[in-house]
C-alpha positions in Angstrom: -20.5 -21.8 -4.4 -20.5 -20.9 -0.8 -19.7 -17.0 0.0 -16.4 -16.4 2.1 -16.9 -15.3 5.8 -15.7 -11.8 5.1 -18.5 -11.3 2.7 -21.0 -11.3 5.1 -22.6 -8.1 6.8 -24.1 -8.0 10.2 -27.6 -7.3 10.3 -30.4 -7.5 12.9 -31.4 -11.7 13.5 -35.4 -10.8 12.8 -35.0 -7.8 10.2 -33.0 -7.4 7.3 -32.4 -3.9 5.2 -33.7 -4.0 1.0 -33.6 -0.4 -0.9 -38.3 -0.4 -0.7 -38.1 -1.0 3.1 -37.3 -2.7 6.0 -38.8 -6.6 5.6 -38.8 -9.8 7.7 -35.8 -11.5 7.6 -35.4 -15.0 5.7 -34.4 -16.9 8.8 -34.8 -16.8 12.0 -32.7 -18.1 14.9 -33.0 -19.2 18.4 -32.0 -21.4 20.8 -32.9 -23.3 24.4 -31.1 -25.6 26.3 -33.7 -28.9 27.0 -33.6 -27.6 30.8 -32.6 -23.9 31.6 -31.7 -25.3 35.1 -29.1 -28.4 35.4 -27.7 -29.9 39.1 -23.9 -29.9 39.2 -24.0 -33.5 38.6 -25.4 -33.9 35.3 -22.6 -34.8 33.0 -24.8 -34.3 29.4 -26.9 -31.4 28.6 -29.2 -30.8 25.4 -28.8 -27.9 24.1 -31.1 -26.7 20.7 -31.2 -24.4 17.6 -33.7 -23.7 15.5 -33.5 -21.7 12.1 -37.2 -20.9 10.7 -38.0 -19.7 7.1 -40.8 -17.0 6.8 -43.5 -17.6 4.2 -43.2 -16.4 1.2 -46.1 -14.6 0.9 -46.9 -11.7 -2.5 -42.9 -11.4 -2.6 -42.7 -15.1 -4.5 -42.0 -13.4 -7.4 -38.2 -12.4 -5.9 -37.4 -15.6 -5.8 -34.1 -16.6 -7.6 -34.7 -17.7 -10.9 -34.2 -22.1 -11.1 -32.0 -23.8 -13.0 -33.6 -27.3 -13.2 -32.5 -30.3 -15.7 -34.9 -33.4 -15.9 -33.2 -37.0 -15.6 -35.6 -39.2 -17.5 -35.9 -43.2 -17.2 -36.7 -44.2 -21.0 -36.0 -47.7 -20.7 -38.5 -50.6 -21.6 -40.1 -50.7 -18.6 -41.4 -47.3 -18.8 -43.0 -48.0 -21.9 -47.1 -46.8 -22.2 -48.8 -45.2 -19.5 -45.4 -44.1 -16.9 -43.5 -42.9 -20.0 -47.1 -41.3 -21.1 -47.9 -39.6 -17.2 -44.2 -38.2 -17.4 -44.7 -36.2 -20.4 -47.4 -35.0 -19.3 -45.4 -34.0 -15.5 -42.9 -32.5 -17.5 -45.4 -30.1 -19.4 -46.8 -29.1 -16.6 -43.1 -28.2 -15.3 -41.8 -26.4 -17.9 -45.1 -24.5 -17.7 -44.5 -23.4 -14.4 -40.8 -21.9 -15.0 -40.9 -18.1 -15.9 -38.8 -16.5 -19.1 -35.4 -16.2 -16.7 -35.4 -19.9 -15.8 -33.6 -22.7 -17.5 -34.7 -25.9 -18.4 -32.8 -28.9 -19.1 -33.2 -32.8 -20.3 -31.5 -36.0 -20.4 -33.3 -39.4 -21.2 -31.7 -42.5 -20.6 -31.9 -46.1 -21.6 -28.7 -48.6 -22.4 -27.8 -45.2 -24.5 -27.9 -41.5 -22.8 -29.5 -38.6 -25.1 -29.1 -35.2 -24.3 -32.7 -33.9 -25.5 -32.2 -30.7 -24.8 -29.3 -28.5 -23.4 -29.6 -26.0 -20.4 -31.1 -22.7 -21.5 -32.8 -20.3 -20.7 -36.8 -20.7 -21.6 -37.9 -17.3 -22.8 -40.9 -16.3 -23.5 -41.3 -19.3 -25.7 -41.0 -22.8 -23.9 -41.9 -24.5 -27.4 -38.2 -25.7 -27.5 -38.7 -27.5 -24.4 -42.2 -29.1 -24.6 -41.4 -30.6 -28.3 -38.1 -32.2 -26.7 -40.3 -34.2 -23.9 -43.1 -34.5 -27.0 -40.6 -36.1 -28.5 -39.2 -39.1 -25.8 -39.7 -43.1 -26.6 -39.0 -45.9 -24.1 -35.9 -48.0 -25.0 -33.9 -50.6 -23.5 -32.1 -51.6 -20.6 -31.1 -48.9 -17.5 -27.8 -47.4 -17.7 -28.6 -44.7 -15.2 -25.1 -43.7 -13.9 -24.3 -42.3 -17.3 -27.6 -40.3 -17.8 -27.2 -38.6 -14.1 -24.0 -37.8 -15.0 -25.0 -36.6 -18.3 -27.4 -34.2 -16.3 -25.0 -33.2 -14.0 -22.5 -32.5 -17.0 -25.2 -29.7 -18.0 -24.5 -27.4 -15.2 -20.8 -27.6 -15.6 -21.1 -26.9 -20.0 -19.8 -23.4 -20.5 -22.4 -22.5 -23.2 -24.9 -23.5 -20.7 -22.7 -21.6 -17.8 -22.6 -18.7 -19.9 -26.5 -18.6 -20.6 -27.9 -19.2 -17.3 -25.8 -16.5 -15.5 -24.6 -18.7 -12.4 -25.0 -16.7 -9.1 -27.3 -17.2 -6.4 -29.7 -19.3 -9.2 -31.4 -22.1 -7.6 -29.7 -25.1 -9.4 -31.2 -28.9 -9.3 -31.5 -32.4 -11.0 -34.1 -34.1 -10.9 -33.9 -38.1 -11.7 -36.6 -40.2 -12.5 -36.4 -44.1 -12.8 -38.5 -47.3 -12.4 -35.3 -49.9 -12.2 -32.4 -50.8 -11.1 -29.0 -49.8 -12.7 -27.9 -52.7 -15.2 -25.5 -50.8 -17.2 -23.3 -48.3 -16.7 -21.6 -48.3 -13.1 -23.6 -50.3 -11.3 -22.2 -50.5 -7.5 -24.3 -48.5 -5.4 -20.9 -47.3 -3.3 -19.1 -46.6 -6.4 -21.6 -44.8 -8.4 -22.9 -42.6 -5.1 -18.9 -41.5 -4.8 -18.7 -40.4 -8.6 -21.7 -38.6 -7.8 -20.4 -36.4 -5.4 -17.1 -36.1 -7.0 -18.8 -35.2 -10.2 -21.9 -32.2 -8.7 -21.3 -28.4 -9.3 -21.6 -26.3 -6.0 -24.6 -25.4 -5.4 -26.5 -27.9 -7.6 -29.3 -29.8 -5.4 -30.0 -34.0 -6.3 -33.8 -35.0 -6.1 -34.4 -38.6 -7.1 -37.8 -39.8 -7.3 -38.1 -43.9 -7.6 -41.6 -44.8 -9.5 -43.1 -48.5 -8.4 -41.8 -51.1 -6.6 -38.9 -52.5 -8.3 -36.0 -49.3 -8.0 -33.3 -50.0 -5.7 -34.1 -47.1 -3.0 -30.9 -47.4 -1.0 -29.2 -46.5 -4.1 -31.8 -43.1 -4.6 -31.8 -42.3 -1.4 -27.3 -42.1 -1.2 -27.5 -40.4 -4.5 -30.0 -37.6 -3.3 -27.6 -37.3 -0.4 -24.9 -36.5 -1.7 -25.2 -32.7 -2.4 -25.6 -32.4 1.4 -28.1 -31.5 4.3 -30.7 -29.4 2.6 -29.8 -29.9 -1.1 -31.4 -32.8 -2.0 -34.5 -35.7 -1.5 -35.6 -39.5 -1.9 -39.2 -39.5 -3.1 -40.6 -43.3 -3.4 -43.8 -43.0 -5.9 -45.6 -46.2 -5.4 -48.0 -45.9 -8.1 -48.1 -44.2 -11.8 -50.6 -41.4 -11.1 -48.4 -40.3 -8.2 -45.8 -39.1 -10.0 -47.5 -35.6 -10.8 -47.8 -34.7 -6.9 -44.5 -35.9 -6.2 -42.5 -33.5 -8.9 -45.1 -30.9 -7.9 -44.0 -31.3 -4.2 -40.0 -30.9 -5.9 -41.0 -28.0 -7.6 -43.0 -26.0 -5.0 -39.8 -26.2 -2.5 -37.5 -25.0 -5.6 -39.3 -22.1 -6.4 -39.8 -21.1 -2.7 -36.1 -21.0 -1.9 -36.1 -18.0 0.7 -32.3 -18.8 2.4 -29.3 -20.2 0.1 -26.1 -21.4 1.3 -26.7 -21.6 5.0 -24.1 -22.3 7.6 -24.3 -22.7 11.4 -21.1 -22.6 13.6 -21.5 -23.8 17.5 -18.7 -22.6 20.1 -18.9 -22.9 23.6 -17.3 -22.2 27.1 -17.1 -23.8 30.0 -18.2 -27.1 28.6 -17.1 -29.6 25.8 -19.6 -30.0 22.6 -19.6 -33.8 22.0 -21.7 -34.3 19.7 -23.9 -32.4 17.1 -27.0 -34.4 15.8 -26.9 -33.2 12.2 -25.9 -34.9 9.4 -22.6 -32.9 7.7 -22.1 -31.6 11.2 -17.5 -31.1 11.1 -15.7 -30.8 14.6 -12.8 -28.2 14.7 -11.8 -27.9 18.0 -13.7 -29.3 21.5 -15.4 -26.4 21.6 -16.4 -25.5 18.1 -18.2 -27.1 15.3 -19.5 -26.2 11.9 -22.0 -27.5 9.8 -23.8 -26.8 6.4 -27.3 -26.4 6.0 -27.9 -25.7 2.4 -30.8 -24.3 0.6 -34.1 -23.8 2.7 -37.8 -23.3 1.6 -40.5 -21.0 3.1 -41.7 -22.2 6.3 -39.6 -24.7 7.0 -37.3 -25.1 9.6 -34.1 -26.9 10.8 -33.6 -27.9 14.0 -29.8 -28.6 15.6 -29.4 -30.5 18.6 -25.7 -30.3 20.5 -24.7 -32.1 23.4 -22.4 -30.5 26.0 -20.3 -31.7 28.8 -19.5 -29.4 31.5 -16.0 -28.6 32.3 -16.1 -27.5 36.0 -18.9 -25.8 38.4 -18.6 -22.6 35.9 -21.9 -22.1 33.7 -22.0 -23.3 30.5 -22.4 -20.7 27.5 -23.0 -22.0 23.9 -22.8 -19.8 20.8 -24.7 -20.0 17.8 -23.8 -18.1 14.9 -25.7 -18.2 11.5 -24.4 -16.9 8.0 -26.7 -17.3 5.0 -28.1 -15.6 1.7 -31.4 -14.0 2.2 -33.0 -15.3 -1.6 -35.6 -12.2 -1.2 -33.5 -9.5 -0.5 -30.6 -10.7 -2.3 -28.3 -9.9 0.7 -25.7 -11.5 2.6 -27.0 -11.8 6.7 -26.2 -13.2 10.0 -28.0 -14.2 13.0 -27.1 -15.0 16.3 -28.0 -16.9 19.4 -27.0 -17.7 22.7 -27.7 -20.0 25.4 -26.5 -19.6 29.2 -27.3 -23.1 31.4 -27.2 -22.2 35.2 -25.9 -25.4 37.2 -27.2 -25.7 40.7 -26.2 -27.9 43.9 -28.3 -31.2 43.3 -30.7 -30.7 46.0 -31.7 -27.2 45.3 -35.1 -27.1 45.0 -35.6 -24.9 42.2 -33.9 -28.1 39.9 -37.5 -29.5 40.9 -39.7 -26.5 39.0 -38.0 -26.8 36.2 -40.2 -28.0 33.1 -37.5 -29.5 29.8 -38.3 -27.8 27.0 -41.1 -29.6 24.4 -38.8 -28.3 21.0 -35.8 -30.6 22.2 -37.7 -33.4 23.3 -39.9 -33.4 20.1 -36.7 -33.0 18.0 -35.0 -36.0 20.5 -37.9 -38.0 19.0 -37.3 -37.0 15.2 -33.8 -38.4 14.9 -34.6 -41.3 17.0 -37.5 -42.0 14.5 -35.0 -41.1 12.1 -32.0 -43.6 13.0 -34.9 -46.6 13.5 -35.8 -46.4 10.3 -32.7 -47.0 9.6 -31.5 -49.7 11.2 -35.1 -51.3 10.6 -34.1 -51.4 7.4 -30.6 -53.2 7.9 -32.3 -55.7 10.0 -35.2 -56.2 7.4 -32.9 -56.7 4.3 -31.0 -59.3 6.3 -34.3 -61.1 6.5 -35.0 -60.3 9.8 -38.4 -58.5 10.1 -39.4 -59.3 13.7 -36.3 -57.0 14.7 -37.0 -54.5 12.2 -40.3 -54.3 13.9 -39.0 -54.5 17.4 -36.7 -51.4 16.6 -39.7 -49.5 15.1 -41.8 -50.3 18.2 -39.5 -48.9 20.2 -39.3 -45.5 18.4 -42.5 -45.4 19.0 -42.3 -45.6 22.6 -40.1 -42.4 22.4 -42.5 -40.5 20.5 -45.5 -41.2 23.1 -43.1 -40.0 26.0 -42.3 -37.2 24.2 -45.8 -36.9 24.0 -45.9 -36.4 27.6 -43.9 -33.7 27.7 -45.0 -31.6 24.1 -48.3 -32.6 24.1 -50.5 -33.0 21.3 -47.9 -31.4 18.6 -48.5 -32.3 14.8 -44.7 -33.3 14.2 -45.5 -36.2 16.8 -48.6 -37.4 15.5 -47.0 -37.7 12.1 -43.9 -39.5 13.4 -46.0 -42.0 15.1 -48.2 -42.4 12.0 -45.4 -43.3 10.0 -44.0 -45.7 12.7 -47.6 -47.6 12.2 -47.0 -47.2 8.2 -43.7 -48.8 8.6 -44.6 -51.5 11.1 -47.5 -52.7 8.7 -45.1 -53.2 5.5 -42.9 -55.0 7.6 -45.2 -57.9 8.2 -44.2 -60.0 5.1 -41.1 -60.0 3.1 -43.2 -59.4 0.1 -44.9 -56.5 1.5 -41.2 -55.1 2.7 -40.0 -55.7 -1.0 -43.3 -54.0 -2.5 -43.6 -50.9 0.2 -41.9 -51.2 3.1 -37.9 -50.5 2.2 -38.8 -47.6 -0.1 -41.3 -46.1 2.2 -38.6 -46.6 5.2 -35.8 -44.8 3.2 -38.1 -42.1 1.8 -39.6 -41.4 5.3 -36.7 -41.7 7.1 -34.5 -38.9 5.4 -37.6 -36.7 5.2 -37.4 -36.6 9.2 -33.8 -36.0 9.3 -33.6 -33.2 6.8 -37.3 -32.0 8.4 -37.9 -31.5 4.3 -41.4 -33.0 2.7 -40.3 -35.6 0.2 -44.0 -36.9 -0.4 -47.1 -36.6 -2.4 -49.7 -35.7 -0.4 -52.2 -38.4 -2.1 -48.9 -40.7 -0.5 -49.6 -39.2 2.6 -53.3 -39.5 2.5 -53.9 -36.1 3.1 -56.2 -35.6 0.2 -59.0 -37.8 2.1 -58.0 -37.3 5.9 -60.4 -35.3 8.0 -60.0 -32.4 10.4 -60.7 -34.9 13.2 -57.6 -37.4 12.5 -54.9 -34.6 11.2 -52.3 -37.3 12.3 -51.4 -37.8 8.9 -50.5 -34.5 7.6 -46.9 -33.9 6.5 -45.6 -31.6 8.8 -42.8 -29.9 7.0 -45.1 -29.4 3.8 -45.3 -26.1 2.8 -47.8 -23.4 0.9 -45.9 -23.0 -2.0 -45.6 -27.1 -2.3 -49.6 -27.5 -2.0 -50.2 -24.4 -4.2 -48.6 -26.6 -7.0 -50.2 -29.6 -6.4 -53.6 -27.8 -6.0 -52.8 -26.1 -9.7 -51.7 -29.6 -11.6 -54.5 -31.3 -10.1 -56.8 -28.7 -10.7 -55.8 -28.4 -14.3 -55.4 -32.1 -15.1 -59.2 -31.8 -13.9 -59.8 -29.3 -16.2 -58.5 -31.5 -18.8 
């Protein structure tokens, strides 16, 4: 659950006080306007904030402990070597989660088994192993009722009671190859029980394994716990799955910042719009907007646009409240941003560079909202505009190009513009890649949150001299766990 206002104490934006010493703060905050100079004219201005997490570094061990419960496909189709590779995912999980975390699972076919309750693992995790030792594939999909199962776990007092609550970092993860066929079965419906139904605090990752899952269903599930609390992963083949849980898992146990919330005020000017998903207007010059749970070293980027009221400078406020997972304290940060407006033919408008962050972040959620409507267009059947409005993405990234140079975050946005153009060529290449891949890709860019496999990504086999295809919001802590389950499955 959130923590009231009043809760909060101020501390310094960089440095944050703990009872050893004086450490690096979680977060970080600052904030430019897209061109520090504007001409009395210009009726929009660009205005940016961007929150980054430190690394984690030797202090991983503060992290919060995890709560995590396992959603398990076990219908017919999983039968043989996915049911087998799962197993064998969820070992490797449960090995991973220290004597203070929980561990929870729920298997599913036309009938919903609770295999084993939310509990703390202790030193023993035998419990846990011999109830995924123990799973068989079934019958038909009736996936609404084993996510809600999972989700019921959380809110069971015996489990309540023995995982302690508090700042615990809390998540479902749901696995499945199909498409619902029993159970609530409208996407719209089943997406609002959802969010009716989750516990504060608890995150939704879904992970869709093969071709045949209905993505747009995955992807509104794992949106419904809200910016930073959630993730589509599309796993297109069977021995994928490992890197993709390991991915989940690295970013749950490297949660540096819980609970973070982001309020923009401003004078002089109007805020009309914030380019964040969750983003809530309370007056014309204030807006608020969650941000959730954030990893090590990643970072969120807000954009606001601002119309100025008369010739009086703009001034927009940014003011950040949020847990600090390491110190296990309440902090705040602050920012401010002053635009000077000048006569449209002063010459000093002319000097003025815009800033490469806002352009670069312009060309995220533009990437971002083509994917989407690529998608629309390409499920009505109509690929050549699906590929017309992922061309012309790309033409955004290449001018941002222009102005941010040769930045990673660019290079991989235009890579997966190229990815999605090429399974869009054929309606059975959209069916087979192309509308997971879009969905997948496309939240991943507007959350800036990894929700690949590297092997996915290629970035396994890529050389130093085309780094185009590396993930750019993938973190240590997520390749440390891929490194150790594919090192160890070598081993094996």
């Amino acid at each position: 659950m959130d923590a009231p206002m009043d809760d909060f104490v101020e501390v310094d934006a960089q440095m944050v006080a703990t009872q050893e010493a004086r450490v690096e703060a979680a977060l970080s905050l600052s904030a430019e306007a897209e061109r520090a100079l504007v001409a009395k004219s210009a009726r929009k201005v660009t205005v940016g904030a961007t929150i980054t997490a430190r690394a984690c570094g030797e202090e991983v061990e503060r992290r919060p402990d995890v709560d995590i419960a396992v959603v398990l496909d076990r219908s017919g189709s999983m039968a043989g070597n996915k049911l087998k590779l799962c197993k064998e995912t969820l070992n490797l999980l449960i090995n991973e989660l220290r004597a203070s975390d929980s561990f929870g699972l729920v298997t599913f076919d036309h009938n919903v088994q609770v295999n084993s309750k939310l509990a703390v693992v202790g030193n023993s995790k035998e419990g846990a192993t011999t109830a995924v030792e123990r799973l068989r594939s079934g019958g038909t999909t009736n996936l609404s009722g084993g996510l809600l199962a999972g989700l019921e776990l959380f809110g069971n007092s015996a489990a309540a009671a023995t995982t302690g609550g508090g700042d615990r970092v809390r998540a479902v993860l749901l696995l499945t190859d199909g498409h619902a066929n029993a159970g609530i079965t409208d996407v719209d419906r089943l997406q609002a029980v959802t969010r009716a139904a989750l516990p504060d605090g608890v995150q939704l990752y879904t992970f869709g394994y093969g071709s045949d899952h209905n993505a747009d269903l995955l992807r509104k599930l794992a949106s419904c716990a809200g910016d930073g609390r959630g993730g589509y992963y599309f796993v297109d083949s069977t021995d994928r799955v490992v890197g993709a849980f390991a991915d989940c898992l690295g970013g749950l146990l490297s949660v540096v910042a819980q609970n973070v919330r982001l309020v923009v005020r401003s004078t002089n000017c109007v805020i009309t719009r914030v380019r964040r998903d969750g983003a809530e207007r309370l007056a014309p010059d204030r807006w608020t907007l969650s941000l959730g749970d954030v990893f090590a070293e990643e970072r969120r980027d807000v954009l606001v646009d601002i119309e100025p009221l008369s010739e009086a400078d703009p001034e927009i406020f940014f003011e950040m409240t949020f847990v600090d997972a390491l110190a296990a304290t309440m902090a705040t940060a602050s920012s401010t941003v002053n635009i000077k407006r000048l006569d449209d033919k002063d010459p000093a408008l002319e000097s003025v560079m815009p800033s490469a962050n806002i352009a670069t972040n312009i060309a995220r959620l533009d990437v971002a909202d083509a994917m989407v409507a690529a998608q629309t267009d390409a499920d009505k059947g109509n690929l050549g505009a699906a590929r017309g409005a992922l061309e012309e993405a790309k033409k955004g990234v290449r001018s941002a190009m222009t102005i941010a140079g040769d930045d990673l975050l660019l290079r991989r946005l235009e890579y997966d513009l190229d990815e999605c153009v090429a399974n869009t060529s054929s309606a059975q290449t959209y069916q087979a890649l192309g509308r997971q891949q879009m969905a997948s890709k496309g939240m991943g860019h507007r959350m800036q949150r990894c929700m690949s496999d590297s092997d996915s990504d290629g970035e396994e086999d890529i050389k130093e001299e085309a780094p185009r295809a590396r993930n750019a919001y993938r973190g240590a802590s997520k390749k440390a766990v891929k490194s150790k389950w594919t090192f160890g499955a070598t081993k094996k």
